[in-house]
C-alpha positions as CSV (number, residue, x, y, z in Angstrom):
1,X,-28.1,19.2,55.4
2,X,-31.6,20.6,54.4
3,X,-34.7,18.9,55.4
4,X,-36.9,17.7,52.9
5,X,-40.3,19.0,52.5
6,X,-43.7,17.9,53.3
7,X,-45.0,17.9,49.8
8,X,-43.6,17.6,46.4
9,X,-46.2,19.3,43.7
10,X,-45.7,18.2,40.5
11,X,-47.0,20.2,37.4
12,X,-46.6,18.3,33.9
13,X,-47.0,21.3,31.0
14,X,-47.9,20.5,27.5
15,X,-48.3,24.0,26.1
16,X,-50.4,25.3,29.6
17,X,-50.3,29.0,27.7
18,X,-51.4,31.1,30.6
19,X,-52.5,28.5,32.4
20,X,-49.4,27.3,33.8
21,X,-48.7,30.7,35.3
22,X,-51.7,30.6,37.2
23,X,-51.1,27.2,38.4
24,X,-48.0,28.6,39.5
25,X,-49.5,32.0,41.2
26,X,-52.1,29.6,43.0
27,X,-48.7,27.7,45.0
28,X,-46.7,30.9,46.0
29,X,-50.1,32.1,47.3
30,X,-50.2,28.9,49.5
31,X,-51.3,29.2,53.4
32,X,-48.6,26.0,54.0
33,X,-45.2,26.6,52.6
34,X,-43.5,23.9,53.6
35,X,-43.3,22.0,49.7
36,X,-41.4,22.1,46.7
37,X,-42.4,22.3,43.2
38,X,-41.3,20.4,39.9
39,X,-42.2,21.3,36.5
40,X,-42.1,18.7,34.0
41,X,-42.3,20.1,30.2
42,X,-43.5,17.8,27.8
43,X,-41.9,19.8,24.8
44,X,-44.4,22.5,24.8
45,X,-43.7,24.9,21.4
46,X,-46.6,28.0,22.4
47,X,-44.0,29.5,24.8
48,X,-45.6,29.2,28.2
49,X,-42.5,27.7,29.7
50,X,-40.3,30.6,28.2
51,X,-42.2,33.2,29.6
52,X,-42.6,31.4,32.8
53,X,-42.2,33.3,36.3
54,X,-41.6,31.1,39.3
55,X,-39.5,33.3,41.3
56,X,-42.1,33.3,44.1
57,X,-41.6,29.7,44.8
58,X,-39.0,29.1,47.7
59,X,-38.3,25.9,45.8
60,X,-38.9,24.9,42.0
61,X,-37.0,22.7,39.8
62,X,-38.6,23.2,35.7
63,X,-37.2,20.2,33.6
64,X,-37.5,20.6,30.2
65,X,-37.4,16.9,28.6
66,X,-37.3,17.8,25.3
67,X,-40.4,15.4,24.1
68,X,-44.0,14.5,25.0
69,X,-43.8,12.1,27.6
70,X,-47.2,11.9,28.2
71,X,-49.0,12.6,31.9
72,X,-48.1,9.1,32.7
73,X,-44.7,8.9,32.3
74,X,-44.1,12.7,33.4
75,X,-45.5,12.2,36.6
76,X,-43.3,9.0,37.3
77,X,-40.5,11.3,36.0
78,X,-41.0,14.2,38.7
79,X,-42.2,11.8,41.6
80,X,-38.4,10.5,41.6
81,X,-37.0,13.7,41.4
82,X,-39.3,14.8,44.4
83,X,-37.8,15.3,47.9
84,X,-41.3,15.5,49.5
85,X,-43.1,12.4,52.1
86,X,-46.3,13.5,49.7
87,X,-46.9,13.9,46.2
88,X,-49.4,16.9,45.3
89,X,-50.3,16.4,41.5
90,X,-51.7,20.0,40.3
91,X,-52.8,20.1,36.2
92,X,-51.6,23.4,34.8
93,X,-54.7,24.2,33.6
94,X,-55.7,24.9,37.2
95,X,-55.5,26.9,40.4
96,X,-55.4,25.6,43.8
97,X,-57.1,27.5,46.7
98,X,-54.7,29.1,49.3
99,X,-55.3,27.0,52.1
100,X,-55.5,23.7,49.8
101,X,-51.7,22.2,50.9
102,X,-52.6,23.6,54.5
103,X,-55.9,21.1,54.5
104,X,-54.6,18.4,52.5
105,X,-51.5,18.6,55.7
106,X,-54.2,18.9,58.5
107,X,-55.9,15.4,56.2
108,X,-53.1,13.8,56.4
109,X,-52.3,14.4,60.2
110,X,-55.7,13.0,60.9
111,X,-55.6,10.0,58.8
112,X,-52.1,8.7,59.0
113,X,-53.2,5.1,57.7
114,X,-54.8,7.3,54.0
115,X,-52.5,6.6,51.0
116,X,-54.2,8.9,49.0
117,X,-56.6,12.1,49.1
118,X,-59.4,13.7,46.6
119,X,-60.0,17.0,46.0
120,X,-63.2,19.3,45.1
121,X,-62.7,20.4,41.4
122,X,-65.0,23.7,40.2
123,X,-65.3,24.5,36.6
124,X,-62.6,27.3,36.2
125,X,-65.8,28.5,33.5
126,X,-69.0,28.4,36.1
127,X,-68.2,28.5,39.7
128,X,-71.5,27.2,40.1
129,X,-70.5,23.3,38.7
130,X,-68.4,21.0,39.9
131,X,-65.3,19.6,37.2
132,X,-65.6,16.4,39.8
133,X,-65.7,15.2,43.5
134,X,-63.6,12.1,43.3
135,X,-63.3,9.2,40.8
136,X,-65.9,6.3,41.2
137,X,-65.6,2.6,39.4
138,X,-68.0,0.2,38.6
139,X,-67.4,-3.4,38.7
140,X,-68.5,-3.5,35.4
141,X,-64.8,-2.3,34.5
142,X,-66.6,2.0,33.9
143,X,-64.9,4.8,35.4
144,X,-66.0,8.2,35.9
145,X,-65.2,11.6,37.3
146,X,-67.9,12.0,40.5
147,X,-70.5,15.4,40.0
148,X,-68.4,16.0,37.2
149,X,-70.7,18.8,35.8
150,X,-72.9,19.0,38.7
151,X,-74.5,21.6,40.2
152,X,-71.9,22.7,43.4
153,X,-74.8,22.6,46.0
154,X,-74.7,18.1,45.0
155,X,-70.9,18.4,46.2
156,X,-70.6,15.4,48.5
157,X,-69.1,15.5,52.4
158,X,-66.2,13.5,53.5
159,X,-66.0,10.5,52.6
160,X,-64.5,7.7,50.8
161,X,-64.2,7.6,47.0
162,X,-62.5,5.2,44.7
163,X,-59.8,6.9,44.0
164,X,-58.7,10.6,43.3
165,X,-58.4,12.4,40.1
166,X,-54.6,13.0,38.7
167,X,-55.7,16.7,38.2
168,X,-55.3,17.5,41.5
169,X,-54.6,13.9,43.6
170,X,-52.3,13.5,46.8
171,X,-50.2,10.4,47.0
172,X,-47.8,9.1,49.7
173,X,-45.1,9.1,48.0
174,X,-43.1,6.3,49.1
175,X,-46.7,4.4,48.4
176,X,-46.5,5.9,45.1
177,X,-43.2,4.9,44.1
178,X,-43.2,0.6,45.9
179,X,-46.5,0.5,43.2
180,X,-44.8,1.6,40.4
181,X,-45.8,5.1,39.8
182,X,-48.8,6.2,36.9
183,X,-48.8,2.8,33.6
184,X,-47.1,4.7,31.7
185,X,-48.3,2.8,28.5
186,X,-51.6,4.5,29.1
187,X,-49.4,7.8,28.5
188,X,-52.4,10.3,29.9
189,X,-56.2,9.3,30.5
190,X,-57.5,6.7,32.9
191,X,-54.1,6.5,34.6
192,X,-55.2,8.0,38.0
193,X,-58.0,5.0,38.1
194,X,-55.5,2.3,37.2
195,X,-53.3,3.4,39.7
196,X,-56.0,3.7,42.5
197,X,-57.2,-0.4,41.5
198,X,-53.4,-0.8,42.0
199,X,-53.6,0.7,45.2
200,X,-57.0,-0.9,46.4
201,X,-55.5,-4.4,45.9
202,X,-52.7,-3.5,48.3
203,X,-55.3,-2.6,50.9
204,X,-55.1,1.3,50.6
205,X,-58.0,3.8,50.5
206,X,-59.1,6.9,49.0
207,X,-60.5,10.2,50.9
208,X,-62.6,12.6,49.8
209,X,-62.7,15.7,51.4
210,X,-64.9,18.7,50.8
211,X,-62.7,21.8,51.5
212,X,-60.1,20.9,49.3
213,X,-60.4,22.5,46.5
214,X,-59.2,23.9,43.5
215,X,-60.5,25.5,40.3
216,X,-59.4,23.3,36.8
217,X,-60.6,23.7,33.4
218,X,-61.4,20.2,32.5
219,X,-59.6,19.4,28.8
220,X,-58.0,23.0,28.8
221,X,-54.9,21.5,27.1
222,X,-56.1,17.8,25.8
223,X,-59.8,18.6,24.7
224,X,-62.0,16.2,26.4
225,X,-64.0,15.2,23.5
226,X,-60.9,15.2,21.0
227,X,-60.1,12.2,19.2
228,X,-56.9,11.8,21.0
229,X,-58.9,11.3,24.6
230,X,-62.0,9.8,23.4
231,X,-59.4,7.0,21.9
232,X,-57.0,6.8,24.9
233,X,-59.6,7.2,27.1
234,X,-61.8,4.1,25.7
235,X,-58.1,2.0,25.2
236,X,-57.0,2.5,28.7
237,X,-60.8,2.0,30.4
238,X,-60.1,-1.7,28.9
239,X,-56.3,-2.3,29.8
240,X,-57.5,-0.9,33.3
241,X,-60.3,-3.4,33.7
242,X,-58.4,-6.0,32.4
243,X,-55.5,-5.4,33.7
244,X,-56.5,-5.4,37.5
245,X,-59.6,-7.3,38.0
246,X,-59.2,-10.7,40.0
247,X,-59.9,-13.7,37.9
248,X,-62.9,-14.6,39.2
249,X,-64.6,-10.7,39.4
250,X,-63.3,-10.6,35.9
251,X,-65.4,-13.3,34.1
252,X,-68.3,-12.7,36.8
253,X,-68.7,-9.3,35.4
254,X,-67.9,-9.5,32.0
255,X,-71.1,-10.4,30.4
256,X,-72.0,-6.5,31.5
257,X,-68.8,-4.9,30.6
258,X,-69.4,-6.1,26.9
259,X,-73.2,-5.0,27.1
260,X,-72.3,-1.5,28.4
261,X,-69.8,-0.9,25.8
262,X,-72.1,-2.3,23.2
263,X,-74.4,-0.1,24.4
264,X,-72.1,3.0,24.4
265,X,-71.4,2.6,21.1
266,X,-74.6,1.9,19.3
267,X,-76.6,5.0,21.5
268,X,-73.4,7.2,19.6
269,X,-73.5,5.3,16.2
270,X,-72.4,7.1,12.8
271,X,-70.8,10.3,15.8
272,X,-67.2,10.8,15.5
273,X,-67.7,10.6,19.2
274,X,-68.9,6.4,18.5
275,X,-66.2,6.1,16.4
276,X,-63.9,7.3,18.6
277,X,-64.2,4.9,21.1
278,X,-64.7,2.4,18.9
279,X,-61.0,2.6,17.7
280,X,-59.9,3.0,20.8
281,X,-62.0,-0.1,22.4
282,X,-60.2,-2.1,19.4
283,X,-56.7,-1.2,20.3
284,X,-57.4,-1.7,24.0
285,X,-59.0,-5.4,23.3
286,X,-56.0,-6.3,20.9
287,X,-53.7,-5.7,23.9
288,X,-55.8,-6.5,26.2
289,X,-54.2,-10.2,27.2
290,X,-51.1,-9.7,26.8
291,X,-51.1,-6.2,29.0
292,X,-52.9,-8.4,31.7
293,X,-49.7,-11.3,31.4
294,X,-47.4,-8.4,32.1
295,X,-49.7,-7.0,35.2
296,X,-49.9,-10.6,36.2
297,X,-45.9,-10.8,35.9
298,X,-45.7,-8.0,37.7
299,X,-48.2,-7.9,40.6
300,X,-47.6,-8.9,44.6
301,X,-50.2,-11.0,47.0
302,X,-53.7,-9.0,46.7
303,X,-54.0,-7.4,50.6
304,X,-58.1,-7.0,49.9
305,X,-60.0,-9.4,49.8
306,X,-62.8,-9.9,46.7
307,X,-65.5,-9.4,49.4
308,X,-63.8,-6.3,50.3
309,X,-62.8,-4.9,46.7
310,X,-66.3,-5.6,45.3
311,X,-67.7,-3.0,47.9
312,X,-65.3,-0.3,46.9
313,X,-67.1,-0.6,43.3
314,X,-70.3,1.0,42.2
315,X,-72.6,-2.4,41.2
316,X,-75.3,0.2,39.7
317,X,-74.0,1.7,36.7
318,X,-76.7,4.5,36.7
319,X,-74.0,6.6,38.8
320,X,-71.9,6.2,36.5
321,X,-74.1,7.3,33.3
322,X,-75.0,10.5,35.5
323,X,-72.0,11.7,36.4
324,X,-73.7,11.6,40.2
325,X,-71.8,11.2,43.6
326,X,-68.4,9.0,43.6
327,X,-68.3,9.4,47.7
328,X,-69.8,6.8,50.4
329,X,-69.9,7.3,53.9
330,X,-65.9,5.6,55.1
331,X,-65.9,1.9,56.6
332,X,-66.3,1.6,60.4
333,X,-62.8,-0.5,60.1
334,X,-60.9,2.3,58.1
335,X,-62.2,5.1,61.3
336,X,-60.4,3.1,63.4
């Protein structure tokens, strides 16, 4: 019987063009070999699955669903298909560096109690940004991609960080799978945050570390200011917020959600950019309390206490508006 390997990556392609064969170049030119790969094609129509070359991976299964099932739901297909103890999320639109799995194994080694890892992204367009460094959260229920668009000398050291971002995040994958996987109702954007609140109330934690690093695009395939992200992006900020904040945090901190939104969208008033997340701050609020019944339905005995929760958020929101640093120093009881 064949042993299963370390890690499972899994690639979701929604017309990648050249992009996806990169991502795949990037994984045969691994320093750690020891992983499988899964290809999950969400009905992709420019060809880049067709013409497709993967025979330099010891291991690949491509599964070509037929339909757009979203990042969400394509992730959650290919982490039950995977053989791996990890889960290596890589976006098509990028490129891992060779010795990224052979870190991310040494990370692993040294943390054994870590549920979850966060890479260094660089701007596949300037080598001299940063795409991001980790996701931070606010308690005001705002998310954002750390030194996303940064200069690369402000890339943090090691550290913790909220959570990692789904264009390049490690999961354990048994951890992965008990919580339920990526919402799949979000169907791509804000997922990775909602599943690392998830994973925050069960008492896991999120490492950030330097020297992992790979090379993404940032909205290669989705366009980060299209419609379609501004509006899933602003939906699923609110069902993530409102879906996984205790009771009392919630109303604590609600005054400021509304005044930050309210903010947002009067600074971008009469932009399609305002009106953008204006529709999708509607549809997220019209859902809001019946998605949080179904997490309430749905969710075991919080691990963390609110003490201990409301440290892993960001209280200043400035951070956040900057697109600065998403890393703290790690807890003296998590070196432990």
């Amino acid at each position: 019987m064949a042993q299963s390997p370390f890690f499972s990556i899994l690639i979701i392609n929604y017309n990648g063009g050249d992009y996806l064969q990169g991502a795949v170049d990037s994984l045969v030119a691994q320093q750690f070999q020891d992983f499988e790969t899964i290809i999950i094609d969400n009905d992709s129509q420019d060809g880049s699955l067709e013409r497709l070359d993967v025979s330099g991976l010891k291991a690949c299964r491509v599964e070509a669903l037929g339909r757009n099932s979203g990042f969400a739901e394509g992730n959650n297909i290919a982490a039950q298909m995977a053989q791996g103890e990890w889960l290596a999320l890589l976006n098509a639109d990028a490129v891992a560096e060779p010795d990224w799995l052979a870190t991310l194994h040494k990370a692993i080694a040294d943390h054994p109690d870590c549920a979850m890892f966060a890479s260094t992204q660089i701007s596949m367009d300037d080598p001299d940004m940063l795409d991001g460094a980790g996701d931070g959260y606010t308690s005001w229920g705002f998310a954002w991609r750390g030194c996303y668009r940064r200069p690369i000398r402000e890339l943090p050291q090691f550290g913790e960080t909220f959570g990692p971002c789904g264009a390049s995040a490690a999961y354990r994958r048994e951890t992965f799978l008990e919580i339920g996987g990526f919402e799949e109702r979000f169907f791509c954007f804000m997922e990775d945050v909602d599943l690392a609140f998830r994973l925050r109330l069960q008492g896991e934690y999120c490492l950030f570390l330097p020297e992992l690093r790979v090379v993404h695009k940032g909205g290669g395939l989705s366009g980060e200011k299209s419609e379609f992200a501004v509006v899933h992006g602003a939906r699923n900020r609110i069902w993530t917020y409102w879906g996984n904040m205790p009771s009392l945090l919630l109303w604590l901190t609600l005054p400021g959600h509304l005044f930050l939104l309210s903010y947002l969208l009067v600074a971008h008033f009469g932009r399609p950019f305002g009106k953008h997340v204006w529709k999708g701050s509607v549809a997220g609020w019209k859902e809001a309390g019946a998605f949080r019944k179904a997490r309430k339905a749905l969710r075991t005995e919080r691990k963390l206490s609110l003490w201990d929760l409301s440290r892993s958020f960001f209280w200043n929101p400035i951070p956040a508006s900057m697109h600065t640093s998403a890393v703290r120093r790690l807890r003296r009881s998590q070196k432990n």
